[in-house]
Steps between C-alpha positions, in 0.01 A plus 500: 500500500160340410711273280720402777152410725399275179780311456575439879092368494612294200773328702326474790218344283796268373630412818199421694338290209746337358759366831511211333546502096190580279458176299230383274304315834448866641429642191214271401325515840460884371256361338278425775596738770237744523593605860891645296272777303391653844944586547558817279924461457559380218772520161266640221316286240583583162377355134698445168208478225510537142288810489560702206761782637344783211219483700269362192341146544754298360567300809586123366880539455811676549775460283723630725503200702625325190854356557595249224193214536456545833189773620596623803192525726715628861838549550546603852826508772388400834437403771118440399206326435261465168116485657291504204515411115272560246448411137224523206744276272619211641770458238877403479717345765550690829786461614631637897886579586599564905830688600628469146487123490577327123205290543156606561347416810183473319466444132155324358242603230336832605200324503587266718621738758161661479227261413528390877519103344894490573523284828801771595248807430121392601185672510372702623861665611536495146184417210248647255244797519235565252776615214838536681717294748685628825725346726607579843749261543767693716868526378702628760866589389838600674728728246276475151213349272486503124178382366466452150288332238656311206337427140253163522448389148216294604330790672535692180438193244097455721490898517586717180337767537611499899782807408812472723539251806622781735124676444335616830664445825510623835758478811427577833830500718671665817821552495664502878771708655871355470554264759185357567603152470289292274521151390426437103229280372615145458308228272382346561372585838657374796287307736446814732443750191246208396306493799428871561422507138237179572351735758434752290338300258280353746384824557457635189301170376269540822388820481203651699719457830693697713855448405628699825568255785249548810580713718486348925274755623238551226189656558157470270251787420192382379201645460193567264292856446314683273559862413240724419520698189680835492705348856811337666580261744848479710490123387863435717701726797769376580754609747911390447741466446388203270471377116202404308587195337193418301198698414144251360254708394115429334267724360117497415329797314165549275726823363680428149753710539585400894903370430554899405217630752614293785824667698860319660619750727815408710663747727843410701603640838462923526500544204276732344375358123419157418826319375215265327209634322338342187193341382459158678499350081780660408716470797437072436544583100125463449430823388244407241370182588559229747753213368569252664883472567822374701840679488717513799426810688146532372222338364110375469416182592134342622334853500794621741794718416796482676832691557843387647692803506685585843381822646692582803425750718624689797261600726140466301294368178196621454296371237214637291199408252339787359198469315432779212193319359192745452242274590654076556621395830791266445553214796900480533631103700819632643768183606840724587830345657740672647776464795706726789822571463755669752564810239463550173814430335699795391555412212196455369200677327150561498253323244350746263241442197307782311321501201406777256353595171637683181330575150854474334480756178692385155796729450742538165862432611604449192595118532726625758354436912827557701365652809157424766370813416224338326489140641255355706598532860441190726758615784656809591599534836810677679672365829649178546329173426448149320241507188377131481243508179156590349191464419335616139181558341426659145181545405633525136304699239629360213463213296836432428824425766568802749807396665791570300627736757799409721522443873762764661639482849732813585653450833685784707720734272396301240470782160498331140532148460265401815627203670252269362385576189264217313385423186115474502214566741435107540821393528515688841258258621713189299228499169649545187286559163189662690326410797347114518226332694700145445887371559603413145893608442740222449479226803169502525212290441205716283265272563475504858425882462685565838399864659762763412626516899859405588601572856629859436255621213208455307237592242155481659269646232704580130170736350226341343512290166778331362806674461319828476580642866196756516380509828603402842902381501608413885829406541777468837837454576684456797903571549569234788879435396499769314379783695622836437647694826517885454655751787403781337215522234389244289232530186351200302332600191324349183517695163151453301464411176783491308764859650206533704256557167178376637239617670326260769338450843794365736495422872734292759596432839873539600632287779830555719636566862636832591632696805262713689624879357467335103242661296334404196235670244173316569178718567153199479236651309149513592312179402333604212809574289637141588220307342530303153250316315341182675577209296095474429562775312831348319359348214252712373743792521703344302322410206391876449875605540644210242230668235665830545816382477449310201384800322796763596741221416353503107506867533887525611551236191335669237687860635821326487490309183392812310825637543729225514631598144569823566629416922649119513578416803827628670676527797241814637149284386656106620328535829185626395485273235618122651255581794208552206615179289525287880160607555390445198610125471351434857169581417554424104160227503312762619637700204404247268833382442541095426698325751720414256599854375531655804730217647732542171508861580623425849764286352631764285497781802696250654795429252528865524615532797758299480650759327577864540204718592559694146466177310132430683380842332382394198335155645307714737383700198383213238302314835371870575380554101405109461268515846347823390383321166360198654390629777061453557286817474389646837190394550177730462 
């Protein structure tokens, strides 16, 4: 029965959407309609990734996909849509087929599809991050879609050591129930497909403003207070229905920890918790530190932040700054917009955003993570609803890359495979190789040393020293195409570590819209256990850590290469070890290793694994016994 009630709210979805066909000019706009999250039907959002199906950490390639030359990234029967695509290797020639055409509707370098250069593919709907490149370049399709990547000897003749060209991808997609009519992307665009795509980019290159059109009968909060320590303030009371369509907030505080002390506390209509409740930091992805920074639903800009979500409402919004600080008043400049409405459309949901806190704990699965028992748990919520994205901070403990861990998305019934399952911590947020302060993948230009922000996602603060990660990491993404409808449950997780082997300090803010009888697993803790280290504080703690780490990382190489002759390296010791010989090449200078050792040692590790993993064994020994020998004394 409940499937029957889906699939009739499917088709009614289908019907009242789409009365005219779904082509690309309705698909793009997507990409700017902020006011189509607040509507909770929806097909669901699913992900093809090459994540390592073992459930080990070998997520650059599947060799299943393999069919003659040709990689097969997606090969889906429709109707449908691809949202988002993703790629640390922007290798070989992609290559799209529509409703089992002969010739490819697209088909150009991989590179050029991504690097956001290609007149037919621009940035930012498609471009560079700090050390990956998206795009979300819609392809809607009628019957099918084969995507596929083909061999590019010039790709491989400037990249050796690059491995396969099918390494690291991602496809978002929604497939659509039978009949929905939907016309096929045509290129090049036609005039109309051209224009909404124009408008889009006008709004993605302008960023800062309200992409939502204005609504007739808008009405302006605006006001400016100061909140005693250890109080709250009803800052807005608003009767409806209505929607807020814009929220500009400022804050002043002598506290240093005032973005976690300082409270966001929305409540909607009767009902009887907050829907949002998060440190005012956080709930902007500030956690840590004010940065400055434009994306399309929020941002920081001269001193102010700002957020463009729709928050409808059906019969009151009541808004709340809470201030936690022991002893620091903090002076809040309020500038909220909002306007009536006759009702509150059915079909929509309300705005929630919570936050929380977890000291994730280092587990042993074996190389094998194939459940969220363990993860990191952004989301989990039950009831019907739209997840739209999060925020991120890590306050990372170690001195060496934390984020191997996969994103997870389990929607509904979903059991084992979720329905998005990634590849990497930052290439949830569209990084690839680590987190980066700077836009540097192919298309871009290094030496402007452009902010890590694209519309939809960005790294704000990447840790402290170069390459190193220790330290603050705050990171967001936000699914506006691609947002992820659930009816029944949905859970978005992060494993930590590598199969969720690290211990770490992890936090977030979840954002979505859900129907007034959802629940989800939030409980705000009292202010004192939300607090981090002030970034006075950053680099001085750091210096004292780096020292320790230094030292255990000469202690596990000395306890390893005494008993390499009598344990090489096999398939039970490769984790342990590669993670040892990675950190020991980052920090190799400090070691006393030459540059020039070190880097040939790097080159070797790499040949390797081009390979199988058995044949990198005995390389991962000799660098292991040949670092241990020239390795510098600890210092006394």
């Amino acid at each position: 029965m409940q499937r029957c009630v889906w699939l009739l709210l499917i088709s009614f979805w289908s019907c009242a959407a789409f009365a005219e066909d779904l082509d690309f000019a309705r698909c793009v706009r997507d990409l700017i309609d902020l006011q189509a999250l607040t509507r909770l039907e929806g097909p669901p959002t699913k992900m093809i990734s090459s994540y390592d199906r073992t459930g080990a950490n070998e997520d650059g390639y599947n060799s299943e996909w393999l069919r003659g030359d040709a990689y097969v990234l997606a090969d889906l029967t429709g109707p449908g849509v691809i949202r988002r695509m993703w790629t640390a290797r922007v290798g070989g020639r992609l290559q799209v087929f529509l409703d089992g055409a002969l010739e490819p509707a697209i088909d150009v370098p991989c590179v050029d599809f991504f690097n956001g250069t290609h007149p037919s593919f621009p940035r930012p709907v498609a471009g560079p991050m700090g050390g990956s490149n998206y795009s979300y370049f819609p392809i809607p399709f009628a019957r099918s879609i084969r995507i596929q990547l083909l061999p590019d000897a010039a790709w491989k003749a400037m990249n050796p050591l690059a491995g396969p060209y099918g390494q690291y991808h991602h496809v978002t997609y929604q497939t659509l129930p039978a009949g929905t009519p939907v016309r096929s992307l045509q290129m090049p665009l036609p005039p109309a497909d051209q224009k909404a795509l124009d408008e889009v980019l006008h709004a993605w290159r302008n960023l800062g403003s309200d992409p939502k059109p204005p609504a007739k009968n808008s009405s302006v909060v605006d006001q400016e207070l100061e909140i005693a320590p250890a109080a709250s303030e009803s800052v807005c009371d608003l009767t409806g229905p209505g929607t807020i369509d814009r929220i500009h907030l400022a804050l002043r505080s002598d506290d240093p920890h005032f973005l976690r002390t300082t409270l966001l506390r929305i409540r909607w209509d009767d009902q009887r918790f907050e829907a949002v409740d998060c440190p005012v930091g956080d709930f902007f992805a500030n956690g840590f530190h004010q940065i400055p920074f434009r994306s399309l639903p929020i941002g920081l800009q001269d001193e102010e932040y700002y957020c463009y979500l729709s928050m409808p409402f059906a019969s009151r919004a009541r808004l709340l700054i809470v201030n936690e600080s022991a002893e620091s008043p903090v002076t809040i400049r309020l500038r909220l917009s909002y306007h009536a409405t006759s009702q509150m459309d059915p079909a929509a949901g309300y705005f929630h955003a919570k936050w929380r806190r977890q000291e994730v704990e280092a587990v042993n699965l074996n190389m094998s993570s194939r459940h969220a028992d363990y993860d990191y748990h952004i989301l989990d919520a039950t009831g019907r609803g739209r997840y739209i994205g999060a925020s991120l901070n890590v306050f990372n403990r170690h001195f060496f890359w934390w984020g191997e861990g996969d994103h997870r998305v389990f929607i509904d019934e979903d059991s084992w495979p979720p329905s998005q399952h990634g590849t990497g911590t930052e290439e949830y947020f569209n990084d690839g190789w680590g987190f980066h302060d700077t836009i540097f993948a192919p298309g871009s230009d290094p030496g402007k040393k452009e902010q890590n922000v694209v519309p939809v996602s960005g790294v704000l603060l990447p840790g402290l020293g170069s390459g190193q990660y220790w330290g603050p990491n705050a990171v967001f993404v936000f699914h506006v195409s691609d947002s992820v409808p659930f009816r029944k449950r949905i859970l978005v997780t992060l494993e930590h570590g590598t199969e969720n082997n690290l211990t770490n300090d992890y936090s977030s803010t979840a954002y979505w819209y859900a129907r007034p009888d959802a629940q989800d697993f939030f409980v705000m803790r009292p202010a004192r256990e939300r607090l981090t280290v002030p970034p006075r504080d950053w680099t001085e703690l750091r210096t004292k850590e780096y020292a320790l780490f230094l030292a255990d990382l000469r202690q596990q190489l000395a306890a390893v290469a005494a008993v390499l002759a009598t344990s090489p390296t096999d398939g039970s010791l490769h984790r342990d070890r590669i993670w040892l010989i990675r950190r020991l090449l980052r920090n190799a200078g400090e070691l006393g290793i030459p540059a020039e050792k070190s880097a040939l040692w790097q080159k070797e590790l790499d040949a390797a694994r081009q390979g199988p993993i058995e044949e990198r064994w005995p390389v991962m020994d000799k660098i292991l016994q040949e670092f241990s020998q020239a390795v510098r004394p600890e210092p006394q």
